[in-house]
Backbone of each chain as nested JSON, in Angstrom:
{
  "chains": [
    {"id": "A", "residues": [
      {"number": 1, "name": "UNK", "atoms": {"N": [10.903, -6.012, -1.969], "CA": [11.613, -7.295, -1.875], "C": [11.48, -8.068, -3.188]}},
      {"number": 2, "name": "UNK", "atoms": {"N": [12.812, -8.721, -3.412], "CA": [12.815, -9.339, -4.722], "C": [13.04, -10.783, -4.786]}},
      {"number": 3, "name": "UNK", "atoms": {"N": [12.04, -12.045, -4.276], "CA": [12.275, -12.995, -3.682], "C": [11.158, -13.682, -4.75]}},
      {"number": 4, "name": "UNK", "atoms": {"N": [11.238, -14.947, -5.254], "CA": [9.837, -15.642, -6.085], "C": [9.261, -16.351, -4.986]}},
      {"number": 5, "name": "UNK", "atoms": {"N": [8.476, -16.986, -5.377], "CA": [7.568, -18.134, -5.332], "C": [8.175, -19.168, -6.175]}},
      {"number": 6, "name": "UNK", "atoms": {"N": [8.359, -20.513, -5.226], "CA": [8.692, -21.712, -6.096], "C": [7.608, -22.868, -6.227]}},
      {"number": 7, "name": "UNK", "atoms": {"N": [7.658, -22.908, -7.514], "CA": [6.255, -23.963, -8.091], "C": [6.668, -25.731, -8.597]}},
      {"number": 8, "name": "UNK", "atoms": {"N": [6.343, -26.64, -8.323], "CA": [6.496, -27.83, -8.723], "C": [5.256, -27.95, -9.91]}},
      {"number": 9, "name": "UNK", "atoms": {"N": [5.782, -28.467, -10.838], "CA": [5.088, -28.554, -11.585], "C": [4.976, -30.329, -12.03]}},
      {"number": 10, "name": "UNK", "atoms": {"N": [3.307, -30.647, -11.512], "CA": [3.071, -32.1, -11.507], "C": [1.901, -32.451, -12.296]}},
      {"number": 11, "name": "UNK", "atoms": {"N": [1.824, -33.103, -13.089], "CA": [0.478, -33.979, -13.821], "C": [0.096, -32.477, -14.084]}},
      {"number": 12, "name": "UNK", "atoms": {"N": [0.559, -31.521, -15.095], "CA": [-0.329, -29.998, -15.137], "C": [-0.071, -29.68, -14.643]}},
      {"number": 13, "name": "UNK", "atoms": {"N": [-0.292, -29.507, -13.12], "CA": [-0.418, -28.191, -12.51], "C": [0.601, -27.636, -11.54]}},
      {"number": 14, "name": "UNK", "atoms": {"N": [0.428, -26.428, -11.064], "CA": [1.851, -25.63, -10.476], "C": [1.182, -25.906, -9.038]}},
      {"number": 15, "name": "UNK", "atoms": {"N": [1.888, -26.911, -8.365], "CA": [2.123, -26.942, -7.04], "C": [3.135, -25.767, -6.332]}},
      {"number": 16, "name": "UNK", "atoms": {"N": [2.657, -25.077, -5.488], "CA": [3.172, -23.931, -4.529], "C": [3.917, -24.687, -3.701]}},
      {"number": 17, "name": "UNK", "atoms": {"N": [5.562, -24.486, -3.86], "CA": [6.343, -25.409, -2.574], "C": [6.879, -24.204, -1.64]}},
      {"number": 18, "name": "UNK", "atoms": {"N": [7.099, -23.359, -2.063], "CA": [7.362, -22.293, -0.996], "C": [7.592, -20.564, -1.77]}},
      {"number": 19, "name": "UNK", "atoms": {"N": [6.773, -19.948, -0.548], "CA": [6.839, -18.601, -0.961], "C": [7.826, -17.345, -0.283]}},
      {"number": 20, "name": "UNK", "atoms": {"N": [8.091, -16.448, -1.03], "CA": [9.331, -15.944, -0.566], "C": [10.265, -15.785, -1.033]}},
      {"number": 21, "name": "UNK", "atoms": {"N": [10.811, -16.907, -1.759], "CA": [12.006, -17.639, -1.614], "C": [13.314, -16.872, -1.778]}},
      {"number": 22, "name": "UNK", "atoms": {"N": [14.394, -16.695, -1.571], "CA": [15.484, -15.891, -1.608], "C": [16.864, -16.628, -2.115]}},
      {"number": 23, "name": "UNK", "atoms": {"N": [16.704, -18.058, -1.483], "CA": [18.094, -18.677, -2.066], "C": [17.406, -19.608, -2.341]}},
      {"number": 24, "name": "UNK", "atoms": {"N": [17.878, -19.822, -3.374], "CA": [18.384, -20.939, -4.15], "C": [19.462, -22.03, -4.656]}},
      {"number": 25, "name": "UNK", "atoms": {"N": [20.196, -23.216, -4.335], "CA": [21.048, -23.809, -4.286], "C": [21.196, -25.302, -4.721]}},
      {"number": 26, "name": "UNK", "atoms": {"N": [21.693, -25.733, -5.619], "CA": [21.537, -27.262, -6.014], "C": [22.31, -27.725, -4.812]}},
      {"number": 27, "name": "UNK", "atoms": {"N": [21.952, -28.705, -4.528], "CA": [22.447, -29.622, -2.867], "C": [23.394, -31.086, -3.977]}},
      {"number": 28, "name": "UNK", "atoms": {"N": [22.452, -31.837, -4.698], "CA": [23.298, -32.681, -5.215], "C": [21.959, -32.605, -6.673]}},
      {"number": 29, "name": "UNK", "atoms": {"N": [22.299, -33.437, -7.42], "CA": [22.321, -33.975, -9.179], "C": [20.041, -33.46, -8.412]}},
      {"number": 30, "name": "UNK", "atoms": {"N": [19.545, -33.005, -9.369], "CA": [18.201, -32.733, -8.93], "C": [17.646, -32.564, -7.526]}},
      {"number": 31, "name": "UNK", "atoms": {"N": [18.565, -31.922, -6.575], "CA": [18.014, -31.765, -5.657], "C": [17.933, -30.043, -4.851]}},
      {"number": 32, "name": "UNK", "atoms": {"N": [17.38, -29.621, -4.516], "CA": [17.703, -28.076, -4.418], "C": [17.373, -27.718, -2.707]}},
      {"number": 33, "name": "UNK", "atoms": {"N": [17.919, -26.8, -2.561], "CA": [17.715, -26.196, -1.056], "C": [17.492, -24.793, -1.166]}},
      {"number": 34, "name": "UNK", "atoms": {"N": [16.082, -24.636, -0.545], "CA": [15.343, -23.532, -1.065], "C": [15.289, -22.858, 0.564]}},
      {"number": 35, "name": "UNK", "atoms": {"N": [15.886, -21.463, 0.385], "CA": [15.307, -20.835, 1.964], "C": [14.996, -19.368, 1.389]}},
      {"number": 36, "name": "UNK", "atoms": {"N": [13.96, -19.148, 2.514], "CA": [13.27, -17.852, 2.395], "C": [13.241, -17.21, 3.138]}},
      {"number": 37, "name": "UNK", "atoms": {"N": [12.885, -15.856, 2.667], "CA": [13.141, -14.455, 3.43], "C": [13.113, -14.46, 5.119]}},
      {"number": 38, "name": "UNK", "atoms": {"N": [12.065, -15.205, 5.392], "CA": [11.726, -16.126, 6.939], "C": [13.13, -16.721, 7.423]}},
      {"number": 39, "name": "UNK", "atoms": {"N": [13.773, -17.26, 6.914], "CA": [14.684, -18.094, 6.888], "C": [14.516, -19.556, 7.104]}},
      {"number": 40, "name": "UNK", "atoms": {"N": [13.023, -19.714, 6.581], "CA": [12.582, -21.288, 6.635], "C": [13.554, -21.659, 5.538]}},
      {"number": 41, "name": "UNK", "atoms": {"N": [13.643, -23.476, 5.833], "CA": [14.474, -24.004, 4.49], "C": [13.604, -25.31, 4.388]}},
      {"number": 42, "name": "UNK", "atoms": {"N": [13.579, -25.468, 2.539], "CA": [13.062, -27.019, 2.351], "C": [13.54, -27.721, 1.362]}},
      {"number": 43, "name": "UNK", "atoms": {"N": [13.427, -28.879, 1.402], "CA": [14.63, -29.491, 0.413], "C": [13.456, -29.829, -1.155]}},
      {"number": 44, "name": "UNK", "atoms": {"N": [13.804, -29.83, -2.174], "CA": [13.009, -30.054, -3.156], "C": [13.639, -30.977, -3.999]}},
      {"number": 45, "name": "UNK", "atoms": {"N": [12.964, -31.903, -4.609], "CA": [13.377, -32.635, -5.643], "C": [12.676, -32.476, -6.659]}},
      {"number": 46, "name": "UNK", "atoms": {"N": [13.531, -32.158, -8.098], "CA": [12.848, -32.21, -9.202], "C": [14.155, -31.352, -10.121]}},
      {"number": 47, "name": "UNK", "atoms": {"N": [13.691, -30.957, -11.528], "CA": [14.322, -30.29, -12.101], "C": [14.286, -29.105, -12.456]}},
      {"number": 48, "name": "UNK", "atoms": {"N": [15.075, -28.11, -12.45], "CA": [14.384, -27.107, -12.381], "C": [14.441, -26.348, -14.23]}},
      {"number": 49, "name": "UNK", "atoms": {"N": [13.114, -25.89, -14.134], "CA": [12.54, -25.772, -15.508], "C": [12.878, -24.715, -16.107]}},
      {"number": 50, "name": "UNK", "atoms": {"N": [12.742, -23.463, -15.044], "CA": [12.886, -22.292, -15.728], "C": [12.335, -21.484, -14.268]}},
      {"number": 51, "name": "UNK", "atoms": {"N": [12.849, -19.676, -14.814], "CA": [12.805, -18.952, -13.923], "C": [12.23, -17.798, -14.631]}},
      {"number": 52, "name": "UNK", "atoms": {"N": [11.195, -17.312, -14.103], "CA": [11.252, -15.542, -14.321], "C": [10.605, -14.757, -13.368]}},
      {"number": 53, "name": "UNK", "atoms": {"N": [12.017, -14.156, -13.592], "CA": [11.91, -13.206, -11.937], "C": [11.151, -12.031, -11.816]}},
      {"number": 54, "name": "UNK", "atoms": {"N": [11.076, -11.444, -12.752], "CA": [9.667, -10.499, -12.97], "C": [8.858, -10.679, -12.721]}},
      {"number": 55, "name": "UNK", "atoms": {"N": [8.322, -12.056, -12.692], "CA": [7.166, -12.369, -12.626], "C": [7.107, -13.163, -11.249]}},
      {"number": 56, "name": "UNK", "atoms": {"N": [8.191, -13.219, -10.551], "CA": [8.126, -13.655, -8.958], "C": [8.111, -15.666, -9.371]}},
      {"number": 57, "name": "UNK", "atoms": {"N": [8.665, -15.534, -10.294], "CA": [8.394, -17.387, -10.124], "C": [9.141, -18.288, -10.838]}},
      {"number": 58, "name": "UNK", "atoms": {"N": [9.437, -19.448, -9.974], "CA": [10.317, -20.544, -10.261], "C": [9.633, -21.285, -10.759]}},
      {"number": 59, "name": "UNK", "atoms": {"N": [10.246, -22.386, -11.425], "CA": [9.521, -23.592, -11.587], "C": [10.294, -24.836, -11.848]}},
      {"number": 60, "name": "UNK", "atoms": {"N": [9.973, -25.701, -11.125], "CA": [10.208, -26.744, -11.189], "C": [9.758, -28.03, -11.501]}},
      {"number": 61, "name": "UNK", "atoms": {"N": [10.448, -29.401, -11.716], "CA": [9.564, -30.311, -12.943], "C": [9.848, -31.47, -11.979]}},
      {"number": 62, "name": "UNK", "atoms": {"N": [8.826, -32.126, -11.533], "CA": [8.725, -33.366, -11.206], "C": [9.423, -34.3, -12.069]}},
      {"number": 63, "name": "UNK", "atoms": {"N": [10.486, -35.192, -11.583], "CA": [11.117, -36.315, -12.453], "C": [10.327, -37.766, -11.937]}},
      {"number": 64, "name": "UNK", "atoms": {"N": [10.023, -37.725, -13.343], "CA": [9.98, -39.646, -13.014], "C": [10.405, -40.519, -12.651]}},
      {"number": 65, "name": "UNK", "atoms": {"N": [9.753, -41.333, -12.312], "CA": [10.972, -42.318, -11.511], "C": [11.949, -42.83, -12.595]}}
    ]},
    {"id": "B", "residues": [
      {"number": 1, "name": "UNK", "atoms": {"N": [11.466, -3.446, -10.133], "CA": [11.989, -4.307, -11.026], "C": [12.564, -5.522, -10.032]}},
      {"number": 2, "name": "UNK", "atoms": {"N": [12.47, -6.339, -10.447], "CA": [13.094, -7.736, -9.693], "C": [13.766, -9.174, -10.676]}},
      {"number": 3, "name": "UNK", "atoms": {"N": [14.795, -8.013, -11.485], "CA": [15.34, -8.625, -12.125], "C": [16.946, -9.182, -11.409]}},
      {"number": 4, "name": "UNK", "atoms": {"N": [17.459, -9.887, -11.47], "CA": [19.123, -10.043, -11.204], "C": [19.919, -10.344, -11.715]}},
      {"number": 5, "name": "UNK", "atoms": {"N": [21.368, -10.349, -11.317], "CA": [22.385, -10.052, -12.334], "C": [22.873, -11.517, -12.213]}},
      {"number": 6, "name": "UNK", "atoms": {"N": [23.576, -11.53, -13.84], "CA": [24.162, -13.477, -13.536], "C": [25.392, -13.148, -13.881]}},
      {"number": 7, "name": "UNK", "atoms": {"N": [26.178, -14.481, -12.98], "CA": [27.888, -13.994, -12.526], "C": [27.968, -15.514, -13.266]}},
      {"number": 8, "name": "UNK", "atoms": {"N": [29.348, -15.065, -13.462], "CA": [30.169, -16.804, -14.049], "C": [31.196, -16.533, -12.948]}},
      {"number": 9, "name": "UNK", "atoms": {"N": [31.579, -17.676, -11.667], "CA": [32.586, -17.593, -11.262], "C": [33.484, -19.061, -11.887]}},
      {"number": 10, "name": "UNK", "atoms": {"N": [34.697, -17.705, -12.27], "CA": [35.776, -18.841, -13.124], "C": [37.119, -18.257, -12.072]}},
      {"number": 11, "name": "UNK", "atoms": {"N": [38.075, -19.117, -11.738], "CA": [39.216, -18.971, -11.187], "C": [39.04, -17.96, -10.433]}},
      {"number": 12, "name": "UNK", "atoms": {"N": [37.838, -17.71, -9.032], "CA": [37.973, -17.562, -8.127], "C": [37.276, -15.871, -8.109]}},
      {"number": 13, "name": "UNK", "atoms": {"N": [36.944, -15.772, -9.556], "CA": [36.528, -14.339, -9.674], "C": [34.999, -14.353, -9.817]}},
      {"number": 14, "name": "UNK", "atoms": {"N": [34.617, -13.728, -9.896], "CA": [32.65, -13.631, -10.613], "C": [32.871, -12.711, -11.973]}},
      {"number": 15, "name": "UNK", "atoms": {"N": [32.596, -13.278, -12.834], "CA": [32.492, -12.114, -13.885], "C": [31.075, -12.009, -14.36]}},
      {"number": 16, "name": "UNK", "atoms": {"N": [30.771, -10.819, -14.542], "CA": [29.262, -10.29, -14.641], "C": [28.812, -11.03, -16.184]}},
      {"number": 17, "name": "UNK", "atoms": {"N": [27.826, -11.788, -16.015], "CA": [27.705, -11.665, -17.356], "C": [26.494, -11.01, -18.339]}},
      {"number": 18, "name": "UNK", "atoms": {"N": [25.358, -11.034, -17.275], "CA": [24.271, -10.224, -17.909], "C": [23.517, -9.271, -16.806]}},
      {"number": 19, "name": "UNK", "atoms": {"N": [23.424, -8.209, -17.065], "CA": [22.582, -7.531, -15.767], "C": [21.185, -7.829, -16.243]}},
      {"number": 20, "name": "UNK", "atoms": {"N": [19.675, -7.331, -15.05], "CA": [18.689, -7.471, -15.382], "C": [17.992, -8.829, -15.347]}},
      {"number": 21, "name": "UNK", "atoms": {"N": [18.919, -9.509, -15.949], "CA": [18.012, -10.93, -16.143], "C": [16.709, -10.979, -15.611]}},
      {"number": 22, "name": "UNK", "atoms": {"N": [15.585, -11.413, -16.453], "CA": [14.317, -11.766, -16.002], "C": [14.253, -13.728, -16.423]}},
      {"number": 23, "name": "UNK", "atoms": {"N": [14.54, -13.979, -17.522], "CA": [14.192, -15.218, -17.398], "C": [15.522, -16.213, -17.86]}},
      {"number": 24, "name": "UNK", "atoms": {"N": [15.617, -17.202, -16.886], "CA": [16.49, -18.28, -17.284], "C": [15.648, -19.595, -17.23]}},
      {"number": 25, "name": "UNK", "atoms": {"N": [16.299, -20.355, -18.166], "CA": [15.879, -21.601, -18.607], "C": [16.686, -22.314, -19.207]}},
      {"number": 26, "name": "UNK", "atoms": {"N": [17.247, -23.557, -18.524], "CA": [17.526, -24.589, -18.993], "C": [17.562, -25.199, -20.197]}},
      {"number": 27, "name": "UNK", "atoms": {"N": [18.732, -25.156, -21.087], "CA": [18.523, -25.84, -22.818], "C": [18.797, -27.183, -22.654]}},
      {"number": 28, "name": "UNK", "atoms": {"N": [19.892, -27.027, -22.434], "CA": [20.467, -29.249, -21.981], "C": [21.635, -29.223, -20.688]}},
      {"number": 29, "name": "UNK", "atoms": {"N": [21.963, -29.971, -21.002], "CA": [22.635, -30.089, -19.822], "C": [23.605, -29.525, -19.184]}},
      {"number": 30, "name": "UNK", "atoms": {"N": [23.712, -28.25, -18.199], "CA": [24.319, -27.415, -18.288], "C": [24.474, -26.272, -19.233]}},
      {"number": 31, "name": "UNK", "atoms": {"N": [23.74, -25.979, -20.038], "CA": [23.696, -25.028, -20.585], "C": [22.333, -24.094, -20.34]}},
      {"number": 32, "name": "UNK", "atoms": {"N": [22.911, -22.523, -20.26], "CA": [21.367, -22.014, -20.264], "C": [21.04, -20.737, -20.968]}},
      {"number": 33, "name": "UNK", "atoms": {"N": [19.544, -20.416, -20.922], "CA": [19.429, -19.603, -21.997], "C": [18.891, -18.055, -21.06]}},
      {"number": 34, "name": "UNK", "atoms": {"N": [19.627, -17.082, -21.001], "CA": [18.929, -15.659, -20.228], "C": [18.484, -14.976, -20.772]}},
      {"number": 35, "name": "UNK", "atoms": {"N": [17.785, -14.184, -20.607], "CA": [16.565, -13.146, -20.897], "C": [16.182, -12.532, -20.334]}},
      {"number": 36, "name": "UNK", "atoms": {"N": [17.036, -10.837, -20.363], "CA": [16.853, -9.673, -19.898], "C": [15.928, -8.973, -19.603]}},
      {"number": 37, "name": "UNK", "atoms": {"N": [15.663, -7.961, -18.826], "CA": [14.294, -7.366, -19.359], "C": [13.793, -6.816, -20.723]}},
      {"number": 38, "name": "UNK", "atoms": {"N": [15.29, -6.288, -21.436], "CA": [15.193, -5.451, -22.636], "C": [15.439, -6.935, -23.448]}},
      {"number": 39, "name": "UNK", "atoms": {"N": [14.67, -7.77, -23.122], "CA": [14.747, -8.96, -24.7], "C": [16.004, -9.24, -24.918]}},
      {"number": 40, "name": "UNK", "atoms": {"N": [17.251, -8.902, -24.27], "CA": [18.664, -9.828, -25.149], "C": [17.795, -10.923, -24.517]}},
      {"number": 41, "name": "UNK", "atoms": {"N": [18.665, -11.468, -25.173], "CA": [19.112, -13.238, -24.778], "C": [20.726, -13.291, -25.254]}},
      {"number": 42, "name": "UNK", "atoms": {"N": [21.037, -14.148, -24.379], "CA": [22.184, -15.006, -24.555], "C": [22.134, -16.395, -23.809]}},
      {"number": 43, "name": "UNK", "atoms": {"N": [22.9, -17.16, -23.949], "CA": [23.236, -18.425, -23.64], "C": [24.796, -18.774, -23.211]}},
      {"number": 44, "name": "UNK", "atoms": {"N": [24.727, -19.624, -21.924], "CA": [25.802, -19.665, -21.091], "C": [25.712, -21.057, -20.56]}},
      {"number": 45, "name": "UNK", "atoms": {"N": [26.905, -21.404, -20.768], "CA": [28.017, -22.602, -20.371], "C": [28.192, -23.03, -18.851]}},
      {"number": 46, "name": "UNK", "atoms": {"N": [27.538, -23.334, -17.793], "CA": [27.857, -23.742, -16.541], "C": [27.185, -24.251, -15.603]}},
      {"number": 47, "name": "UNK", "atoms": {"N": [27.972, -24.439, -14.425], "CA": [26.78, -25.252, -13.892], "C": [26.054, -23.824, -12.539]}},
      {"number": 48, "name": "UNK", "atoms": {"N": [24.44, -24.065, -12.383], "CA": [24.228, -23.46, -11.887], "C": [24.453, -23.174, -10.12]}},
      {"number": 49, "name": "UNK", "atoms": {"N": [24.613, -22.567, -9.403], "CA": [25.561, -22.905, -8.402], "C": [24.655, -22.287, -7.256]}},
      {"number": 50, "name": "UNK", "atoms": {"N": [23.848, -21.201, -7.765], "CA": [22.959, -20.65, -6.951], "C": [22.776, -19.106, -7.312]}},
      {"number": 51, "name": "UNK", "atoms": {"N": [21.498, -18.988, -6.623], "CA": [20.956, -17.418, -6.497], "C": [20.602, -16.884, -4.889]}},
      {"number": 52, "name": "UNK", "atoms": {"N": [20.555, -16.328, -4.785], "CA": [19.8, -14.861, -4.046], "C": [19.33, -13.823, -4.619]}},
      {"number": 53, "name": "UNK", "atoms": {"N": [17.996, -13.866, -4.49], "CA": [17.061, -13.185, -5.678], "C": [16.835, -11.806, -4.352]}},
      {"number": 54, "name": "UNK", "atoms": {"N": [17.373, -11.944, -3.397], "CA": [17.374, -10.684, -2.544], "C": [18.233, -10.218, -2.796]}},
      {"number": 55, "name": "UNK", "atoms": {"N": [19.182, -10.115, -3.196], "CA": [20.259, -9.719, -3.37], "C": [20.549, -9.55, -4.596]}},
      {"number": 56, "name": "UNK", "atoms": {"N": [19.568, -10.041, -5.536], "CA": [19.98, -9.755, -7.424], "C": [20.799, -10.738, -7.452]}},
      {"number": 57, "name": "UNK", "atoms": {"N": [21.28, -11.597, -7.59], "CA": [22.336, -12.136, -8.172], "C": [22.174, -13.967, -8.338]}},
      {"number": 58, "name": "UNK", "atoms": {"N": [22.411, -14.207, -9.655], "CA": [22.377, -15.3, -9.978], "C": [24.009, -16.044, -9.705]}},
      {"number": 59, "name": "UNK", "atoms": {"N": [24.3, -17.162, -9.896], "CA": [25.661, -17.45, -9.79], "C": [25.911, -18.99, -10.386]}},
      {"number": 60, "name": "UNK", "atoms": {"N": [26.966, -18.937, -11.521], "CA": [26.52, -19.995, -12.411], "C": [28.45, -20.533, -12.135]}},
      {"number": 61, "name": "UNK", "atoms": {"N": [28.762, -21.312, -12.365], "CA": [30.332, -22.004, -12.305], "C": [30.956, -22.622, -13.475]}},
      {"number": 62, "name": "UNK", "atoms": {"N": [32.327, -22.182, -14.223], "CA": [32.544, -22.671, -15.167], "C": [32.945, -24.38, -14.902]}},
      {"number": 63, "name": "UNK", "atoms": {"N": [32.677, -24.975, -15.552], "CA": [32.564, -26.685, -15.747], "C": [34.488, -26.799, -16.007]}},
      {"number": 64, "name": "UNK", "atoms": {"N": [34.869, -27.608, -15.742], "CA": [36.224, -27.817, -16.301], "C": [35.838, -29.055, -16.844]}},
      {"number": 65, "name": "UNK", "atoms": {"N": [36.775, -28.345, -18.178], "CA": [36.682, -29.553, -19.547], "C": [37.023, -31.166, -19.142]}}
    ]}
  ]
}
Protein backbone atom coordinates (compact mmCIF):
# COMPACT_ATOMS: atom_id res chain seq x y z
CA UNK A 1 0.00 0.00 0.00
CA UNK A 2 1.04 3.39 -1.08
CA UNK A 3 -0.70 5.83 1.32
CA UNK A 4 1.60 8.63 3.68
CA UNK A 5 1.32 9.81 6.91
CA UNK A 6 0.23 13.46 7.28
CA UNK A 7 2.32 15.73 9.61
CA UNK A 8 1.47 19.35 10.88
CA UNK A 9 4.25 21.00 11.39
CA UNK A 10 4.05 23.46 14.64
CA UNK A 11 6.60 25.53 16.83
CA UNK A 12 9.34 22.62 15.32
CA UNK A 13 7.85 19.81 15.51
CA UNK A 14 5.90 17.22 13.19
CA UNK A 15 2.58 16.73 14.71
CA UNK A 16 1.00 13.23 13.38
CA UNK A 17 -2.63 14.30 12.05
CA UNK A 18 -3.41 11.16 10.38
CA UNK A 19 -1.99 7.91 9.21
CA UNK A 20 -2.70 6.09 6.12
CA UNK A 21 -3.73 8.67 4.27
CA UNK A 22 -4.90 8.03 0.61
CA UNK A 23 -6.72 11.23 -0.50
CA UNK A 24 -5.92 14.21 -0.47
CA UNK A 25 -8.05 17.34 -1.48
CA UNK A 26 -8.01 21.19 -0.98
CA UNK A 27 -11.76 21.87 0.37
CA UNK A 28 -11.27 25.79 0.19
CA UNK A 29 -8.01 28.56 0.22
CA UNK A 30 -5.76 26.40 3.19
CA UNK A 31 -7.99 23.95 4.04
CA UNK A 32 -7.65 20.18 3.12
CA UNK A 33 -9.76 16.97 3.43
CA UNK A 34 -7.72 14.16 4.24
CA UNK A 35 -9.28 10.42 4.13
CA UNK A 36 -7.65 7.21 4.67
CA UNK A 37 -7.33 3.82 3.65
CA UNK A 38 -9.99 3.18 6.76
CA UNK A 39 -12.06 5.58 5.13
CA UNK A 40 -11.83 7.88 8.19
CA UNK A 41 -11.92 11.66 7.07
CA UNK A 42 -10.46 14.89 8.83
CA UNK A 43 -10.47 18.28 7.94
CA UNK A 44 -6.97 20.09 8.32
CA UNK A 45 -5.98 23.56 8.29
CA UNK A 46 -2.71 24.80 7.33
CA UNK A 47 -0.49 24.94 4.28
CA UNK A 48 0.73 22.42 2.75
CA UNK A 49 4.59 22.36 2.64
CA UNK A 50 5.72 19.63 0.75
CA UNK A 51 5.37 15.92 -0.02
CA UNK A 52 7.56 12.87 -0.35
CA UNK A 53 6.06 9.92 -1.10
CA UNK A 54 8.88 7.60 -0.76
CA UNK A 55 9.25 8.40 2.25
CA UNK A 56 5.40 7.93 3.26
CA UNK A 57 5.01 11.70 4.27
CA UNK A 58 3.15 14.89 4.00
CA UNK A 59 3.63 17.90 5.54
CA UNK A 60 1.96 20.52 6.47
CA UNK A 61 2.55 24.22 7.97
CA UNK A 62 0.59 25.74 10.59
CA UNK A 63 -0.55 29.40 9.46
CA UNK A 64 -0.60 32.20 11.66
CA UNK A 65 -3.16 33.96 12.51
CA UNK B 1 8.15 2.01 -4.73
CA UNK B 2 5.42 4.51 -3.71
CA UNK B 3 5.98 6.98 -6.02
CA UNK B 4 2.90 8.64 -8.24
CA UNK B 5 2.18 9.99 -11.34
CA UNK B 6 1.17 13.88 -11.73
CA UNK B 7 -1.66 14.73 -14.27
CA UNK B 8 -2.47 18.38 -15.46
CA UNK B 9 -6.18 18.28 -16.18
CA UNK B 10 -6.66 21.00 -18.93
CA UNK B 11 -9.98 21.00 -21.08
CA UNK B 12 -11.37 18.03 -19.62
CA UNK B 13 -8.37 15.72 -20.34
CA UNK B 14 -5.46 14.65 -17.74
CA UNK B 15 -2.26 14.92 -19.39
CA UNK B 16 0.55 12.97 -17.75
CA UNK B 17 3.07 15.06 -16.78
CA UNK B 18 5.68 13.29 -14.73
CA UNK B 19 5.66 9.58 -13.77
CA UNK B 20 7.31 8.40 -10.42
CA UNK B 21 7.15 11.51 -8.61
CA UNK B 22 8.60 11.25 -5.12
CA UNK B 23 8.68 14.80 -3.99
CA UNK B 24 6.47 17.88 -4.53
CA UNK B 25 6.77 21.16 -3.02
CA UNK B 26 5.30 24.26 -3.22
CA UNK B 27 7.49 27.41 -4.81
CA UNK B 28 4.75 30.34 -4.66
CA UNK B 29 1.66 30.52 -5.36
CA UNK B 30 0.45 27.94 -7.41
CA UNK B 31 3.37 26.89 -8.71
CA UNK B 32 5.24 23.64 -7.98
CA UNK B 33 8.38 21.98 -8.00
CA UNK B 34 8.47 17.69 -8.70
CA UNK B 35 10.99 15.33 -8.06
CA UNK B 36 11.15 11.99 -9.47
CA UNK B 37 12.73 9.17 -8.16
CA UNK B 38 15.54 9.37 -10.86
CA UNK B 39 16.30 13.21 -9.66
CA UNK B 40 14.43 15.11 -12.70
CA UNK B 41 12.82 17.90 -11.46
CA UNK B 42 10.54 20.02 -13.17
CA UNK B 43 8.18 22.71 -12.25
CA UNK B 44 4.46 23.14 -12.98
CA UNK B 45 1.83 25.79 -13.30
CA UNK B 46 -1.54 24.86 -11.36
CA UNK B 47 -3.63 24.59 -8.90
CA UNK B 48 -3.40 21.49 -6.88
CA UNK B 49 -6.69 19.66 -7.04
CA UNK B 50 -5.84 16.43 -5.36
CA UNK B 51 -4.17 13.01 -4.95
CA UNK B 52 -4.75 9.39 -4.26
CA UNK B 53 -1.54 8.11 -3.27
CA UNK B 54 -3.41 4.57 -3.55
CA UNK B 55 -3.88 4.85 -6.66
CA UNK B 56 -0.48 6.78 -7.79
CA UNK B 57 -1.81 9.71 -8.97
CA UNK B 58 -1.39 13.26 -8.24
CA UNK B 59 -3.87 15.77 -9.97
CA UNK B 60 -3.00 19.39 -10.47
CA UNK B 61 -5.63 21.95 -12.74
CA UNK B 62 -4.64 24.43 -15.27
CA UNK B 63 -5.47 28.09 -13.73
CA UNK B 64 -7.21 30.19 -16.47
CA UNK B 65 -5.38 33.34 -17.21
Amino acid sequence: MCEANAYLLMEGREELIMESVDIVEPEEENNWRLVNVFGEQKYLQGRLKGMNLVDHKIFFEKISA
